[in-house]
N, C-alpha and C positions, 0 to 999 in steps of 0.2 A: 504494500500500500504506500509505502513512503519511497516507493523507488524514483517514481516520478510525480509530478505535481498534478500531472489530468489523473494519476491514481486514486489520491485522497478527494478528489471532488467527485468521480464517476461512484466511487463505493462509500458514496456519502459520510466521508469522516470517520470509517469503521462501521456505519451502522450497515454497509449491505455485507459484511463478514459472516454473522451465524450462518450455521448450516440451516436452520430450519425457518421457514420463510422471510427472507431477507428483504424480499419487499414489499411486506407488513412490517419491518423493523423500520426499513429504513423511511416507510411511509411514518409510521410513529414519532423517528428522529425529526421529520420533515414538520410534524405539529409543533412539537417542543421546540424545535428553530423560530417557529412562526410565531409561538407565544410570545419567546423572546424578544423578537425583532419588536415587536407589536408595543411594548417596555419603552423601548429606546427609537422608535421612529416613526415618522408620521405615516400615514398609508401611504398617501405619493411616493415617500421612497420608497417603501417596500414594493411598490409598484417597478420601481428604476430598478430595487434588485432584479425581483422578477425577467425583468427585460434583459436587465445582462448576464441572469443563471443560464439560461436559454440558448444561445450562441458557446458560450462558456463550458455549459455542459453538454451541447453539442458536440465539439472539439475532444474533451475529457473522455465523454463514450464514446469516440470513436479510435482514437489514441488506444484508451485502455481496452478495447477492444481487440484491436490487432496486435495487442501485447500479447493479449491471451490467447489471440489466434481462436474467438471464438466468435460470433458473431452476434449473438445477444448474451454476453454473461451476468449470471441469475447473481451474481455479487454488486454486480454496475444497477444501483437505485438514485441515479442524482435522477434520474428520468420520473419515479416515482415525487422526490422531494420536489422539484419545479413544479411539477403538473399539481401538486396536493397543495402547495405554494398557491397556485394562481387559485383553486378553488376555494380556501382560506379566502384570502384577500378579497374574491369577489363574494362571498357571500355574511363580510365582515359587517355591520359589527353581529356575529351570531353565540349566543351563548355555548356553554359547556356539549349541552345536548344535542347542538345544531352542527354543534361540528362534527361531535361522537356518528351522530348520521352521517354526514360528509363524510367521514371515514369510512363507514361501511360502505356506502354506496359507490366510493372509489375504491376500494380494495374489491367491491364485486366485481365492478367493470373493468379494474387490471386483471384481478387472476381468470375469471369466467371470459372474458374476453367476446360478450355476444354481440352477434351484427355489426355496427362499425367498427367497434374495436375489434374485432378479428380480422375484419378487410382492411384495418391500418398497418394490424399488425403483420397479415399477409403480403403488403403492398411492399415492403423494401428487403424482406425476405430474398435472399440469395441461392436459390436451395442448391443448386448445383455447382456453385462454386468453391471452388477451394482457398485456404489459408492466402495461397499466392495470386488468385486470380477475384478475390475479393474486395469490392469496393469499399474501402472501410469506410469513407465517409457518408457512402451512402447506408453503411448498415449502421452506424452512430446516428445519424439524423431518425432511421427508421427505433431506434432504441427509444430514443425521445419521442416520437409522434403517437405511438399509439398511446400510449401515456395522457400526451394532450387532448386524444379523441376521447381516452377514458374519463377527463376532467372535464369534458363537454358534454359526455352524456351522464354526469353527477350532476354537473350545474341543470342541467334540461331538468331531468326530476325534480332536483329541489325548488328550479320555477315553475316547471306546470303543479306540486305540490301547495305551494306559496300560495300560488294564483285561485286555487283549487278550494 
């Protein structure tokens, strides 16, 4: 993790290490970052973060990617912390319970991965390529995207729920 710098940001600071579901860990990690941020900054920044984990951890999972020579690794959760990030933020200010729900309904739509999230997750998918003949950047970006679809179809529920 500390071998390089896109390490510690793709395996969100240690928290996508455990063995046993790491991106519920490091979604976890991604709430306690958010609480914290939320202490010390206005939404607007938190907003700027947001904007520059994005690109940032673009870079980071695609990097730690081709280190690993794998093309989505179940340790790589900054994909997880961004997307749980933007969904935080936009449905701020919401209490304890409101998020505890945002939680579940993100961690349904990453691990279950139904309808869009699976056709995001399908979309940058490389299936027959090899270590060598791998687009890394394109399997980094696709590391992050279905992530973002899965943090679209949380916010969808909790606005047509709102609305409802």
């Amino acid at each position: 993790m500390l071998s390089h710098p896109a390490h510690l940001i793709a395996l969100g600071f240690g928290s996508g290490l455990p063995r046993w579901a790491p991106g519920t860990v490091g979604t976890l990690w991604a709430w306690v970052a958010f609480v914290v941020m939320q202490l010390w900054l206005a939404p607007a920044t938190i907003g700027w973060v947001i904007l520059v984990s994005l690109p940032v951890g673009w870079w980071a999972c695609s990097v730690t990617a081709r280190h690993m020579n794998v093309a989505d690794p179940g340790a790589v959760v900054w994909d997880e912390v961004v997307a749980f990030w933007i969904v935080l933020w936009l449905i701020a200010p919401a209490g304890l319970w409101g998020q505890a729900i945002a939680f579940a309904l993100f961690r349904f739509f990453d691990a279950a991965k139904p309808g869009p999230v699976a056709w995001a997750d399908a979309l940058f998918k490389q299936r027959d390529a090899t270590p060598a003949t791998m687009r890394w950047s394109a399997a980094g970006f696709g590391i992050i995207f279905d992530d973002l679809v899965a943090a679209f179809c949380t916010l969808l529920v909790i606005a047509l729920w709102r609305a409802w």
